[in-house]
N, C-alpha and C positions, 0 to 999 in steps of 0.2 A: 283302456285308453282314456276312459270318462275319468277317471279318477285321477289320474295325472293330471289333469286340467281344472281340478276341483280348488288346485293352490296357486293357483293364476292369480297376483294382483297381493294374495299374503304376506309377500313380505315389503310390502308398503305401509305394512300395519302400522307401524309406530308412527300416529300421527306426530302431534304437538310436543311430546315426550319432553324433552331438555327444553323447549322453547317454553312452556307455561309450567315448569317442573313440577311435577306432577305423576309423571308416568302414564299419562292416560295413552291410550292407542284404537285403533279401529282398523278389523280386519275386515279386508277383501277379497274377494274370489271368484274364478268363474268354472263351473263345470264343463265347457263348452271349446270345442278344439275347432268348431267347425271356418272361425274367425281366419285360419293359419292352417287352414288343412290341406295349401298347395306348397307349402314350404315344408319338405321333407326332413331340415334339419330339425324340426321344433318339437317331430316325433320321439327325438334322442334324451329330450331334456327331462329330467324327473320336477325340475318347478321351472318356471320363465322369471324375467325381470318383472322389479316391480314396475308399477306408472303411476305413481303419488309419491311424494314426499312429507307434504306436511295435512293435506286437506283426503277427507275419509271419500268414499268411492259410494259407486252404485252397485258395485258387483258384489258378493257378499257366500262366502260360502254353505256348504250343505255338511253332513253329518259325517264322517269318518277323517277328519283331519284334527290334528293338533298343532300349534305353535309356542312358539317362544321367539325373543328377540331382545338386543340390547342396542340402545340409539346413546350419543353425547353429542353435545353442542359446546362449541369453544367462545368465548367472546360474549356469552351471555348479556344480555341489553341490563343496564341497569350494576349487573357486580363483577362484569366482567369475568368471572368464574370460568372451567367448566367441567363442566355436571354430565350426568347421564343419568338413563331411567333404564325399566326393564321392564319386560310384557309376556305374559302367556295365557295361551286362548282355548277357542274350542269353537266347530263347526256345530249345524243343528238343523236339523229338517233338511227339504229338499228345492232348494233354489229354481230348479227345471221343473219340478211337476207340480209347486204347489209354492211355499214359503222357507226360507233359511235362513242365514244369519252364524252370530258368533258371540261369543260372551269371550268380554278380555278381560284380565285383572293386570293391572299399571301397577307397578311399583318404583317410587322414587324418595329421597334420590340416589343415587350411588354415593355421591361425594360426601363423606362422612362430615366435612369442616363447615355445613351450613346448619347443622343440629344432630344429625346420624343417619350413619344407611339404610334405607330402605326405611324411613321414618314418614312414609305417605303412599296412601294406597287408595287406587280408585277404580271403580267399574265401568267396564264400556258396555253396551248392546247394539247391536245393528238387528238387522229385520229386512230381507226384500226380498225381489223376483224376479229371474233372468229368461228374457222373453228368446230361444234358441234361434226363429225366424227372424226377426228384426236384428238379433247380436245386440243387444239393448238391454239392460237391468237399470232397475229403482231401489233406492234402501232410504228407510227410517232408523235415525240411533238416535242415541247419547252419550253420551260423552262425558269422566268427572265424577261421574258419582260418590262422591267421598264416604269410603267404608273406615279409616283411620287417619290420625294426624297426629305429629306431635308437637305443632307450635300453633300456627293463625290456622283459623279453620280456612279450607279450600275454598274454592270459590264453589257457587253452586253449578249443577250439572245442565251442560249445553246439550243442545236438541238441535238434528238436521236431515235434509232431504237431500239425497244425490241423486243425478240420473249420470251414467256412463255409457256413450256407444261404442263400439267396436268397429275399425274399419279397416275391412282387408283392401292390400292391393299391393299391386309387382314390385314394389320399390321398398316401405321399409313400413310394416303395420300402423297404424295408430288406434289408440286409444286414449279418448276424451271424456274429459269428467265434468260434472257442471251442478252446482249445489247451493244451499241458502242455510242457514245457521243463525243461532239467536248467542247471547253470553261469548265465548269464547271466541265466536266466528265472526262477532262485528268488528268492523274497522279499529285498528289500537288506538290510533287518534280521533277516538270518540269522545265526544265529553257527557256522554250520557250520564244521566244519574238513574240511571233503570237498565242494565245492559242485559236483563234477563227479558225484556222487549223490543230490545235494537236489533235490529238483522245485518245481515252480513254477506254477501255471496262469496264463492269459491271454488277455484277450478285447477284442472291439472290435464295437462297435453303429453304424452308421450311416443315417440317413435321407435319403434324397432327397427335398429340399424343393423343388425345379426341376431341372432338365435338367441345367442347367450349377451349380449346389451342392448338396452333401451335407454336412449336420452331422454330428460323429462324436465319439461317446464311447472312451476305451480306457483300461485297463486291462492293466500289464504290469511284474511284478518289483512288485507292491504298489506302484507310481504309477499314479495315476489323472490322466488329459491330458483335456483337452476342445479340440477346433477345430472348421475349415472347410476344405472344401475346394473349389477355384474352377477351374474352366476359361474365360478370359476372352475365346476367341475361339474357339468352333463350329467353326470350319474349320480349327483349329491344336493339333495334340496336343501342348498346353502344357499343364499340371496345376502350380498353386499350393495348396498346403499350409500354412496359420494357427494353433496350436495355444498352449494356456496349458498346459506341462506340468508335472506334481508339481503340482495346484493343492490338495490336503492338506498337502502340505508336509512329505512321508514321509520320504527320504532323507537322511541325515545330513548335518550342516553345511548345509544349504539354509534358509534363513531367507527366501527370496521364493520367488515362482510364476516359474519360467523361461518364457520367450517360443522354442517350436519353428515353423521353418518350413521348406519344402522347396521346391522350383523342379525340374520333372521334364517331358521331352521323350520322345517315342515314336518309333521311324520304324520304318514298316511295309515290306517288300519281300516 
């Protein structure tokens, strides 16, 4: 049963992916079922929905999971495009009794027509500790790491703190995120000229409305997103991701609400 619950919050990985093209991502996790241990149906499920969209979590997985995923964003700020990125991960250590985490490799971008596929590549890491009594985890990442490129070099790699609680109760879960970021995480309309010391906060709300969907608000870099997230088969750790993101319409040169979505697979060993 621990293990089923070890890919709680993964397939929210794909943070920023199409939004800072890049392919960067950050996976999350929770070992811990004890959140949703009156709702019978949650027993049935091989993964849950996510509850992030664009900003990285406090939950962070342990050792025996694998991932992959692919996100696109339509209406891209600035070229209008859209693009999409691709992500695959890996769990490590033990969340509950000690420390865990996840190493991602981002690949972007899909759309061959802005220089070539898969022509930028970057590393994630998370790091934290899921407290089982409280329902509460903290994580340390980054985010960007540029391991290749083939036009303007990437920007440098963002660094951030999450805490997420976990909140049961009779009507429909939540889970809330709350976090602070340097580079990527600070506000878009910043005019800094150091944005690797400008911070940032960011956050993300989600509701479990049934077993298999969670609505979820977020909040990240002064965009505000709104989706769903669907697990459309019980028995199959497939995770689909639906969001309207910038639906303010923050970001410069963005004159519509981009359409984000992700497609994300689990396999446990």
């Amino acid at each position: 049963m621990k293990h089923r619950w070890l890919i709680l919050g993964i397939t929210g990985m794909l943070g920023s992916t199409a939004v800072a093209d890049s392919g960067e991502s950050s996976a999350a996790a929770s070992g811990n079922a004890s959140a949703f241990r009156w709702v019978s149906n949650f027993d049935e499920l091989r993964t849950l929905p996510g509850f992030a969209l664009t900003s990285p979590s406090g939950l962070v997985p342990s050792a025996g999971v694998v991932f992959a995923g692919v996100s696109g964003l339509t209406d891209a700020p600035g070229s209008g495009k859209t693009d999409g990125a691709a992500a695959i991960g890996a769990g490590f250590g033990n969340a509950h009794e000690g420390i865990g985490g996840a190493v991602t490799l981002g690949l972007g971008s899909i759309n061959p027509e802005d220089g070539g596929a898969f022509n930028r590549g970057t590393l994630n890491l998370s790091v934290g500790h899921f407290n089982d009594e409280a329902l509460a985890g903290v994580s340390f990442g980054v985010r960007g790491i540029d391991l290749w490129h083939a036009d303007d070099e990437l920007p440098n790699p963002s660094f951030y703190t999450a805490f997420t609680q976990l909140f049961p109760n009779d009507v429909a879960p939540v889970i809330a995120t709350l976090g602070v970021g340097n580079n990527g995480f600070r506000f878009l309309r910043s005019t800094t000229d150091n944005p690797e010391s400008a911070l940032g906060v960011f956050g993300s709300v989600a509701a479990y409305v049934a077993p298999q969907v969670s609505v979820i608000a977020d909040y990240t870099s002064g965009v505000s997103s709104l989706g769903v997230s669907l697990v459309p088969l019980p028995d199959v750790p497939l995770t689909l991701q639906l969001g309207a993101w910038d639906i303010f319409k923050y970001t410069e040169d963005n004159d519509n609400v981009s359409f984000l979505g992700s497609l994300t697979y689990v396999y446990q060993f």
